[in-house]
VOROLUM-706633 format. One record per residue: y negated, z negated, x of N, C-alpha, C in turn; residue in three letters. Coordinates in steps of 0.05 Angstrom, whole numbers, plus 5000, padded with zeros to 4 digits. Layout:
VOROLUM-706633
YZXYZXYZXALA
...
***
This chain:
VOROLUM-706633
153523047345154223147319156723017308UNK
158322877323161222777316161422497300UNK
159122377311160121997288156621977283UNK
157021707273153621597269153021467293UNK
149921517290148621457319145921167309UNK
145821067325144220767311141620857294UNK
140321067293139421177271140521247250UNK
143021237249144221257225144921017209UNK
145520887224146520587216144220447222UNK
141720417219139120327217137620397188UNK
138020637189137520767155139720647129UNK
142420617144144520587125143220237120UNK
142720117142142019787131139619817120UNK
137619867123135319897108135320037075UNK
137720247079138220267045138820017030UNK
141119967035142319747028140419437028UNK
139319457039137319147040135519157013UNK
133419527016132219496991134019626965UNK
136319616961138919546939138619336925UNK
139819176948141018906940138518746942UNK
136218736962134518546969135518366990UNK
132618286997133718047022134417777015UNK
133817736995135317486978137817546962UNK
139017686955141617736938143817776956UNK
141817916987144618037015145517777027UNK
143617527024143617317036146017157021UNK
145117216997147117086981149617196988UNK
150217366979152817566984154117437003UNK
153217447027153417357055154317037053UNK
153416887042154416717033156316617022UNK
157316797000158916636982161416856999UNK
161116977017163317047027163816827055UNK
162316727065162716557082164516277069UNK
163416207043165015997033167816147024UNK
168416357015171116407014172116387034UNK
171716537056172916447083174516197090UNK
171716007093172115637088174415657069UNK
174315617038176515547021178715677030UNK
179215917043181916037050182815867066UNK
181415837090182515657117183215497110UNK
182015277088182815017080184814967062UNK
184915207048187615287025189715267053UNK
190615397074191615457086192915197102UNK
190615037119191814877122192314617096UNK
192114597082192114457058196014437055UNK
196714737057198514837053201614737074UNK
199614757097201614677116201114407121UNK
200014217111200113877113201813847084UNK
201914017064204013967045207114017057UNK
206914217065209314197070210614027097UNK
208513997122210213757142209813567121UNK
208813457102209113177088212313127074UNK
212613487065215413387045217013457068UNK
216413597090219413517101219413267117UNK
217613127115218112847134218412627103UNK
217812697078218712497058222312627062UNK
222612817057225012907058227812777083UNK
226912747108228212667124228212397116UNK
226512207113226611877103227911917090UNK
227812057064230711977046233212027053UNK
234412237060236512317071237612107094UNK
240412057093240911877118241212047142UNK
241911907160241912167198244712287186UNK
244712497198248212617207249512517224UNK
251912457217253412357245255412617253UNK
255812557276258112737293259312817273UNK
260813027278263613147265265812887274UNK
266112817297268412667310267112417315UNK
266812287285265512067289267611847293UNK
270511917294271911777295272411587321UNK
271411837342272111647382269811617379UNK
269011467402266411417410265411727427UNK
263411697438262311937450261711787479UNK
263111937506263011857530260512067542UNK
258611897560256412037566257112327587UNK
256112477591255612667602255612657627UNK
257712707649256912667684255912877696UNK
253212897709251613037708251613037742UNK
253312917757252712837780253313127796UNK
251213147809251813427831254113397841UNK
256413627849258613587866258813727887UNK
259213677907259613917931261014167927UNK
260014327935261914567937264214657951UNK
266214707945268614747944268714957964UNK
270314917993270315088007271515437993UNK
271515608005273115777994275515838011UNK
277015867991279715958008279116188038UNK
279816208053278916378073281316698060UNK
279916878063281117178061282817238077UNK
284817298059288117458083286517678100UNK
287917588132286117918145288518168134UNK
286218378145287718628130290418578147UNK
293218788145294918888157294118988175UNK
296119058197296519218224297419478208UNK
297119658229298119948222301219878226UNK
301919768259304819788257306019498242UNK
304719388224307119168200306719388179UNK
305419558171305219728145307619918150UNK
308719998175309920248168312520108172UNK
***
């Protein structure tokens, strides 16, 4: 008794078919499939406009240089270094140096 049961929704398409007909649902069906198409293609249409202007955009513009274009720039030493022993830990005090 709670939702529709495929007898319901068997009657509900068979209304609807002799409505509209089986040539007009077909259509329908159709010209919503080509909206679909034109959206997707609006869409990417959309996004090849815009990587286009930002890659006309970067050609014109010159590069940025450094802030401190004045020194040169020394590369990066990347070389692993050993690890640094650690200092070894003071042992604790004696009872008799504390008192």
């Amino acid at each position: 008794m709670g939702g529709f049961s495929i007898w319901h929704i068997l009657i509900f398409a068979i209304i609807i078919l002799l409505l509209f007909g089986g040539n007009r649902f077909s259509t329908m069906m159709g010209d919503v499939a080509k909206g679909l198409k034109s959206f997707k293609q609006g869409m990417a249409d959309e996004d090849d406009d815009k990587a286009r202007r930002y890659d006309e955009q970067r050609r014109r513009e010159p590069p940025q240089l450094p802030r401190d274009q004045g020194r040169p720039q020394e590369p990066i030493d990347v070389t692993p270094r050993p690890a640094e022993p650690a200092e070894p830990a003071a042992p604790p005090p004696r009872d008799d140096e504390t008192r």
